[in-house]
C-alpha positions as a printed Julia matrix, in Angstrom:
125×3 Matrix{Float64}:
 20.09  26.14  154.12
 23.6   25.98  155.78
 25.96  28.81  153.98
 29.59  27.65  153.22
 32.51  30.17  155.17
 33.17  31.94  151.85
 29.28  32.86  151.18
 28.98  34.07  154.83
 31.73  36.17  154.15
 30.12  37.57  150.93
 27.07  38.09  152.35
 28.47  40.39  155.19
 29.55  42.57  152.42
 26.39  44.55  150.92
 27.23  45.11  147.71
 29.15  41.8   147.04
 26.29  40.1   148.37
 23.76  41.83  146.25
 25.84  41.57  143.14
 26.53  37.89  143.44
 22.8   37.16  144.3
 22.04  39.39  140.89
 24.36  37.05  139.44
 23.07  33.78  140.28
 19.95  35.09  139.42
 20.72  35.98  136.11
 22.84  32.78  135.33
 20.13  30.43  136.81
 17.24  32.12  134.57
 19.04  32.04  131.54
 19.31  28.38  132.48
 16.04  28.3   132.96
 14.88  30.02  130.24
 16.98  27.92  127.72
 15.62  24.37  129.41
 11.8   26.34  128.37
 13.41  26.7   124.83
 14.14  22.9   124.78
 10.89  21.62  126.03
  9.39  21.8   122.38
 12.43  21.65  120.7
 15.02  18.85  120.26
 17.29  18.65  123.79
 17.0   17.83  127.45
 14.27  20.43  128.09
 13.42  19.57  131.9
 16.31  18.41  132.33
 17.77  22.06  131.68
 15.13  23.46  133.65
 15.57  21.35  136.84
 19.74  22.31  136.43
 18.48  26.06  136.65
 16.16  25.66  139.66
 19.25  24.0   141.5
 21.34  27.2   140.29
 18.48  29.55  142.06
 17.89  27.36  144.64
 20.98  28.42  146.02
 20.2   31.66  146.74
 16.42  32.0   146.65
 14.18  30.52  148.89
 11.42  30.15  146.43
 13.24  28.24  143.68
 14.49  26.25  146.4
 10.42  25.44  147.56
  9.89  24.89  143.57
 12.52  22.74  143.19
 11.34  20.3   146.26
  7.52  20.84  144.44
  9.46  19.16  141.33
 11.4   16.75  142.9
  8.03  15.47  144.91
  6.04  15.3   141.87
  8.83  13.31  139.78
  9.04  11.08  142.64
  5.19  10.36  142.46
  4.95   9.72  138.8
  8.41   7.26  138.67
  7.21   5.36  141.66
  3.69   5.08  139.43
  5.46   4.19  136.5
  7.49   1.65  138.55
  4.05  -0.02  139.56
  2.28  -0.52  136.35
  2.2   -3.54  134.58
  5.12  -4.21  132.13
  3.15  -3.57  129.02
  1.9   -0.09  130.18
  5.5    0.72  131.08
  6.32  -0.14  127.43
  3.32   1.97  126.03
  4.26   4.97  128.2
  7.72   4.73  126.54
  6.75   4.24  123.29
  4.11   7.5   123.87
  7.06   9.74  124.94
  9.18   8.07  122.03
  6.8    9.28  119.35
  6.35  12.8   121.17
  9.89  13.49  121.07
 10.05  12.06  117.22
  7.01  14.31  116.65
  8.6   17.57  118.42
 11.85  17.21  116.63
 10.43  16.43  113.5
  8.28  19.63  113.49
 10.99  21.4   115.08
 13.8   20.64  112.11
 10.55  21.53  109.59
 10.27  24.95  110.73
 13.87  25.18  111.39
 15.06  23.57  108.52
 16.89  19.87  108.26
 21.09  20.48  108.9
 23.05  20.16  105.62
 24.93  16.88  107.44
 21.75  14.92  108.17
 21.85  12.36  105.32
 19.03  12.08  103.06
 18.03   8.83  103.4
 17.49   9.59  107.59
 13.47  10.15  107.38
 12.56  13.46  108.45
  9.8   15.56  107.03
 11.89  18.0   104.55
């Protein structure tokens, strides 16, 4: 990976370098670990995950081989999806639809259902 001027610069400087590589590697796991949070929960789990690999990909060499791994694999299964039939594209959909329904339902259960959410919304309470 091609370093910019200013990270060429950094990384001639020991300490600098190791502090901002400490850094990114504390900012891109706590990305990380909050897309891991989201997964099960309500919220753009992978999504969150994916962002943090790109953080860590910038400085380690193994988030940046795990992100291609992800990026591959996503690529396989959308170009799948994008070959089936119409009506298995629709059951796929409706599959996730009721997994994320089911996750946040049992997530606001053991959470609790916000005071805003109106009553007649159905949620298990």
């Amino acid at each position: 990976m091609a370093q910019a001027g200013w990270r060429r610069r950094l990384a001639a400087k020991r300490s600098l370098n190791h502090g901002y590589r400490v850094g990114v590697g504390i900012v891109g796991a706590v990305v990380v670990v909050a897309g891991l949070i989201m997964v099960p929960l309500v919220g753009p789990g992978w999504l969150t995950v994916i962002a943090g690999l790109f953080v860590l990909a910038t400085e380690f060499t193994w988030a940046e081989r795990l992100l291609e791994f992800t990026k591959r694999h996503v690529k396989r299964w959308t170009d799948w999806v994008g070959a089936q039939p119409v009506w298995l594209r629709l059951l796929i959909a409706l599959v996730t639809a009721a997994f994320v329904y089911g996750a946040m339902v049992v997530a606001l259960h053991f959470m609790g259902v916000p005071d805003w959410v109106p009553g007649w919304v159905p949620l298990w309470r």
